[in-house]
C-alpha positions as CSV (number, residue, x, y, z in Angstrom):
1,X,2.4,-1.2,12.8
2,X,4.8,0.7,11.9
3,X,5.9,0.6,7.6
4,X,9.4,0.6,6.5
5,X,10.4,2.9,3.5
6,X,11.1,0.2,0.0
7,X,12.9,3.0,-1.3
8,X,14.4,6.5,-0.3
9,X,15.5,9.4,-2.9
10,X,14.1,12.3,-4.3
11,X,11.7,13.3,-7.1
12,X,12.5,15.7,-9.8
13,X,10.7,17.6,-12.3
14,X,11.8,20.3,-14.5
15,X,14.0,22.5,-11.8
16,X,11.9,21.2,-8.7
17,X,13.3,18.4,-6.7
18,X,12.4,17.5,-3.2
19,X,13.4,14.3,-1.4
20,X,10.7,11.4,-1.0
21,X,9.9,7.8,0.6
22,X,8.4,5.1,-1.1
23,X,6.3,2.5,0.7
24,X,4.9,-1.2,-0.6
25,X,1.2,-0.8,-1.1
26,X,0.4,-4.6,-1.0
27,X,0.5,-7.5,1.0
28,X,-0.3,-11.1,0.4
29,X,-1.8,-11.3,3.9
30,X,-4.6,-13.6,2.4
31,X,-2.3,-16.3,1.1
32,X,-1.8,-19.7,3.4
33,X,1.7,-20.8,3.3
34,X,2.6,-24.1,2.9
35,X,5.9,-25.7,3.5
36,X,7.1,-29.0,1.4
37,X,7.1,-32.3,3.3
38,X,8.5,-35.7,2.8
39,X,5.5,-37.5,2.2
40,X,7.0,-40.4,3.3
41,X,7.4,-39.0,6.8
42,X,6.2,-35.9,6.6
43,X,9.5,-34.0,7.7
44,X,10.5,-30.9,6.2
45,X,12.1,-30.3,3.2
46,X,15.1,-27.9,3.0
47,X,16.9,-26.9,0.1
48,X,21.1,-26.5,0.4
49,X,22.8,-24.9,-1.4
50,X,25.8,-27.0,-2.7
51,X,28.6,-26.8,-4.8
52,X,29.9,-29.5,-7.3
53,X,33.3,-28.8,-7.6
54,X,33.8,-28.1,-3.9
55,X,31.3,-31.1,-2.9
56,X,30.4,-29.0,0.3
57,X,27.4,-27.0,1.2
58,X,27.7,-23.2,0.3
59,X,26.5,-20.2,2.8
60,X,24.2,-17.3,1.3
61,X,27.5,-15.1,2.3
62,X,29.6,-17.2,-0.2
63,X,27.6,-16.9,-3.5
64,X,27.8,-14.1,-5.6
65,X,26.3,-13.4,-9.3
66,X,27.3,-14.6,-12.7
67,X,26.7,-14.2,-16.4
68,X,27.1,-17.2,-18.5
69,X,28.0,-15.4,-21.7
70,X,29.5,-19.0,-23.2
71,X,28.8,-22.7,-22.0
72,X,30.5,-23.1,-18.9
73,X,31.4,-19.9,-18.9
74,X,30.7,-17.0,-16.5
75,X,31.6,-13.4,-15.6
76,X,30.7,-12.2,-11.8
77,X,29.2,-9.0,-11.1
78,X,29.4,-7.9,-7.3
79,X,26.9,-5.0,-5.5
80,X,29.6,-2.8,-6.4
81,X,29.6,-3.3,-10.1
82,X,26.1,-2.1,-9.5
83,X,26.8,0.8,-7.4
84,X,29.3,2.0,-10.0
85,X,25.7,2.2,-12.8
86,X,25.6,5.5,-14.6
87,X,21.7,5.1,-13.6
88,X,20.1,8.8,-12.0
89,X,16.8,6.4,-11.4
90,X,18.8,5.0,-8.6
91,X,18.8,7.8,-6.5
92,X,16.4,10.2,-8.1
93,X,12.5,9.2,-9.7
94,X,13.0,11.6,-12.7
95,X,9.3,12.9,-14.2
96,X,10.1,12.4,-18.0
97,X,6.5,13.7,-18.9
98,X,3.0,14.2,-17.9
99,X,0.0,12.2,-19.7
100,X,-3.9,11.6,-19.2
101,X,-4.4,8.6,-16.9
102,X,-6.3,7.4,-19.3
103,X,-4.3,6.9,-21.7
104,X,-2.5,4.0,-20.3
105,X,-3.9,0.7,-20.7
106,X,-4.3,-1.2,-17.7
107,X,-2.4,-4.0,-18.7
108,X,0.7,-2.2,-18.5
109,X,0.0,-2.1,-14.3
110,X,2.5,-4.0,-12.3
111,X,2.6,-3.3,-8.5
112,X,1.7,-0.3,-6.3
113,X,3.5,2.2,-4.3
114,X,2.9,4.8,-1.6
115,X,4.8,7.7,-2.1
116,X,5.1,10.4,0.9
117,X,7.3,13.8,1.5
118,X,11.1,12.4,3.0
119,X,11.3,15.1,5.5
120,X,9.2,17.8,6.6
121,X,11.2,20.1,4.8
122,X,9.9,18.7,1.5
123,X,5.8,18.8,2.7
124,X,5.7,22.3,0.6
125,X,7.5,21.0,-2.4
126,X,5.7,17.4,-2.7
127,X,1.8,19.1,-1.7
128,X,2.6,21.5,-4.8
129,X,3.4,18.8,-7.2
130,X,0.4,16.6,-5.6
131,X,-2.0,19.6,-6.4
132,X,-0.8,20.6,-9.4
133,X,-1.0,17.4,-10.8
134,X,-4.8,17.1,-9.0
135,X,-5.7,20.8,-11.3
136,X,-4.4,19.5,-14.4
137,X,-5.6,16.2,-14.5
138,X,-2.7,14.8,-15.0
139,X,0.0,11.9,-14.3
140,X,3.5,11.9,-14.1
141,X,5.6,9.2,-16.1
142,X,9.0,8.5,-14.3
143,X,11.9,5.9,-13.9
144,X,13.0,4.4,-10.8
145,X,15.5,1.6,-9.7
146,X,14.3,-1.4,-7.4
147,X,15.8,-4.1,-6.4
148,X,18.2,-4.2,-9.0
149,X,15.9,-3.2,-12.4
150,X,15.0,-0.1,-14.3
151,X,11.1,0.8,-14.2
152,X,9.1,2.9,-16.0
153,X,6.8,4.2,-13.2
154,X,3.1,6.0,-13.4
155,X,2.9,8.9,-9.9
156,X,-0.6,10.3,-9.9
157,X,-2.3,11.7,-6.5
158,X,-3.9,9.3,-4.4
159,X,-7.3,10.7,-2.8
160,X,-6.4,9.6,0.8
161,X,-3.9,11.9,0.5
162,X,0.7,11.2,-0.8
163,X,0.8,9.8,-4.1
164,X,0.9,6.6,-5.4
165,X,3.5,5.0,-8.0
166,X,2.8,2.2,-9.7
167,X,5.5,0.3,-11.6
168,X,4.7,-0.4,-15.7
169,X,5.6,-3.0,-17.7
170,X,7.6,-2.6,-20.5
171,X,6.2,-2.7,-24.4
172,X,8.7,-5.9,-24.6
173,X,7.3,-7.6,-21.4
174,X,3.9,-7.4,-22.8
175,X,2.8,-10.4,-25.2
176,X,0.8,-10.0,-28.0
177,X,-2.5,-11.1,-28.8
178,X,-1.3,-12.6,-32.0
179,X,0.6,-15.0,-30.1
180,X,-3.1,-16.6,-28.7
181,X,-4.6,-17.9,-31.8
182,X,-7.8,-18.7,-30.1
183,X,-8.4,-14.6,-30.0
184,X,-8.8,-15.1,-33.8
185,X,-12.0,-15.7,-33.9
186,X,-15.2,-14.1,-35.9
187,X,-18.7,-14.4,-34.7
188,X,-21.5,-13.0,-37.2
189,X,-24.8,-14.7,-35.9
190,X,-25.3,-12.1,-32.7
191,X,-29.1,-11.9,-33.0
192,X,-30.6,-8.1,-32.3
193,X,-32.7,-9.4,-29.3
194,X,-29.8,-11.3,-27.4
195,X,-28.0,-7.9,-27.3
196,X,-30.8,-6.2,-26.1
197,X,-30.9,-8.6,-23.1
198,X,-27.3,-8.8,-22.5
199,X,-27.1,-5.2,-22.2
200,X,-30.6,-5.1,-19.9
201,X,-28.3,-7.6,-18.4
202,X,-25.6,-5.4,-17.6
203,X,-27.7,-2.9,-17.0
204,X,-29.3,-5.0,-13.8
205,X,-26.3,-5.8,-12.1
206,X,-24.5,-2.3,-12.5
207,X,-23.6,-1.0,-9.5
208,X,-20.9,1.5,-7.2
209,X,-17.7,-0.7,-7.2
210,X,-16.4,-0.7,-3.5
211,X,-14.0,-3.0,-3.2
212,X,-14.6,-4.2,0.3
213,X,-17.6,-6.6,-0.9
214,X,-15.1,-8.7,-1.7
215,X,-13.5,-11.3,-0.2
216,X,-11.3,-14.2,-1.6
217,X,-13.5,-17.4,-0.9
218,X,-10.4,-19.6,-2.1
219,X,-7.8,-19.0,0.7
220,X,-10.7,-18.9,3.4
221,X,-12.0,-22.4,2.5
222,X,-8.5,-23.8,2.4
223,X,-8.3,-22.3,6.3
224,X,-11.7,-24.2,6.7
225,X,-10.2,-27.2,5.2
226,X,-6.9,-26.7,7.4
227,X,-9.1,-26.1,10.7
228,X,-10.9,-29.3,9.8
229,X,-8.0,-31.3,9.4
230,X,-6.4,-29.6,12.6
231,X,-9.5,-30.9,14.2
232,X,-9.7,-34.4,12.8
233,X,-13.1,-33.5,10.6
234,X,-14.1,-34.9,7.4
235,X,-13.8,-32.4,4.8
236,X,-17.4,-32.3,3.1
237,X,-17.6,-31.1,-0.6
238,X,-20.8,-29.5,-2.2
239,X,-22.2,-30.8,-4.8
240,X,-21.5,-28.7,-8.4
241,X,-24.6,-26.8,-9.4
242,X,-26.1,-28.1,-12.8
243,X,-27.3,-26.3,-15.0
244,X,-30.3,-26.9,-17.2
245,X,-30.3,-23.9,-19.3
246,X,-28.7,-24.7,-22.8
247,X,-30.1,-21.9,-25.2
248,X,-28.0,-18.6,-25.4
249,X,-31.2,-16.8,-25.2
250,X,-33.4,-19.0,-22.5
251,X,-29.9,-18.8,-20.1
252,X,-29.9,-14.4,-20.7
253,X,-33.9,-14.3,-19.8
254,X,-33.5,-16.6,-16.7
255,X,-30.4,-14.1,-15.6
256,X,-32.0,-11.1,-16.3
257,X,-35.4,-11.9,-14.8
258,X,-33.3,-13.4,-11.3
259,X,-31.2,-9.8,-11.7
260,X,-35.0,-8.2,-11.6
261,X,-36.1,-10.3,-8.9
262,X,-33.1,-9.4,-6.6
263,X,-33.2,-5.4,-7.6
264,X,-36.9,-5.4,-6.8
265,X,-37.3,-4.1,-3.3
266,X,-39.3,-5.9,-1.1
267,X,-43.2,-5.6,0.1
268,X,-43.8,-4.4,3.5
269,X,-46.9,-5.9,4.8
270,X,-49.7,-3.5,5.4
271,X,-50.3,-2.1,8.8
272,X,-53.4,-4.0,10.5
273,X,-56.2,-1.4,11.7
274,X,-56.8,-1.5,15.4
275,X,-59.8,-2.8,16.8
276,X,-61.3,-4.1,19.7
277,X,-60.9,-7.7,20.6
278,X,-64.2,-10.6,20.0
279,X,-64.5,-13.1,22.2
């Protein structure tokens, strides 16, 4: 299936500018939707739009956007109020600078982006920038208009080949973890042995991450749940695992001796030695 372009402009950096695509990299094809019913009758709910002072049902066409600057008060702003924005990031995803990947905290990671060349004119253009990038070991740090907002945006190359932007959050938009008083906290009685374990621990259930052994177990039992009730089934529950294990200590030994015992590879039996049949 065929992927239509989110967004359509160019990128610049120093004098080079070549024009780009930018693609969605996400879906929420794992989420069941659900519509709102009357529980009464179980017809849907729809939502009108409606408007006091007219007392009559408003079309989509009809509504436009305001700013209550006062009570009561508003001023409209139409698509071309926004056309009219002295904003380049509408047109143009201008590189500001170039950082170490690493040096951006992941909490500033909105949503992803696939970025590829707009024409074949630009392959040349976007492959140097791609490499470049690649031999420095470096990302770019950009701005760039959607729907309506300013972004700060991170373009690095992606290893199945384009380049991937990914929006970031503002410092604002970020809250911080003064605000969570339950982070204040202070622990002094970590004993040397109970590290020791956790880390032995860790160290049993390291492993490559590959993000295909996971799947979400959530939205697949609530399409169990829906087939059952599709097929007039009673909806059976397991029971909640309990737990025995109340000691800090006792609970990291059981954990890292099952994380042994499912590391351990397993014993092939012995090869019997041939030999002739007794009656």
């Amino acid at each position: 299936m065929h992927v239509k372009a989110s967004w359509k402009g160019s990128i610049s950096f120093g004098m080079v500018y070549f024009p780009v695509n930018v693609y969605t990299a996400t879906t929420d094809a794992n989420d069941v939707k659900f519509n709102q019913l009357h529980a009464k009758c179980n017809t849907r709910i729809r939502y009108k739009k409606y408007c006091e002072n007219c007392r009559q049902e408003v079309d989509s066409s009809e509504i436009v956007r305001g700013y209550e600057y006062e009570k009561d008060r508003y001023i409209v702003v139409s698509d071309e109020d926004y056309e009219k924005l002295p904003v380049k990031s509408k047109r143009v995803i201008s590189i500001q600078n170039f950082v170490d990947e690493n040096a951006i905290d992941t909490i500033y990671f909105d949503k992803s982006y696939y970025i590829s060349p707009g024409n074949v004119g630009a392959n040349k253009a976007f492959e140097l920038f791609r490499q470049a990038m690649l031999k420095a070991k470096k990302v770019g740090i950009a701005k760039i208009t959607l729907s309506s907002n300013e972004y700060v945006a991170m373009i690095k190359p992606y290893e199945r080949g384009g380049m991937l932007l990914t929006l970031l959050f503002y410092a604002n938009e970020i809250r911080s973890t003064e605000q969570i008083t339950e982070l204040d906290y202070k622990v002094d009685n970590i004993h040397e042995n109970e590290m020791k374990m956790a880390v032995s621990l860790i160290n049993n259930m390291s492993s490559e991450f590959n993000i295909e052994e996971y799947r979400n177990e959530y939205q697949e039992a609530i399409k169990k749940l829906i087939q059952s009730k599709v097929e007039g089934r009673e909806i059976v529950s397991p029971p909640e695992v309990q737990s025995n294990i109340i000691d800090l200590m006792d609970a990291l030994k059981a954990s890292v001796e099952a994380t042994q015992k499912a590391n351990k590879p397993a014993k092939q039996d012995k090869p019997r030695k041939a030999g002739r049949k007794t009656s």
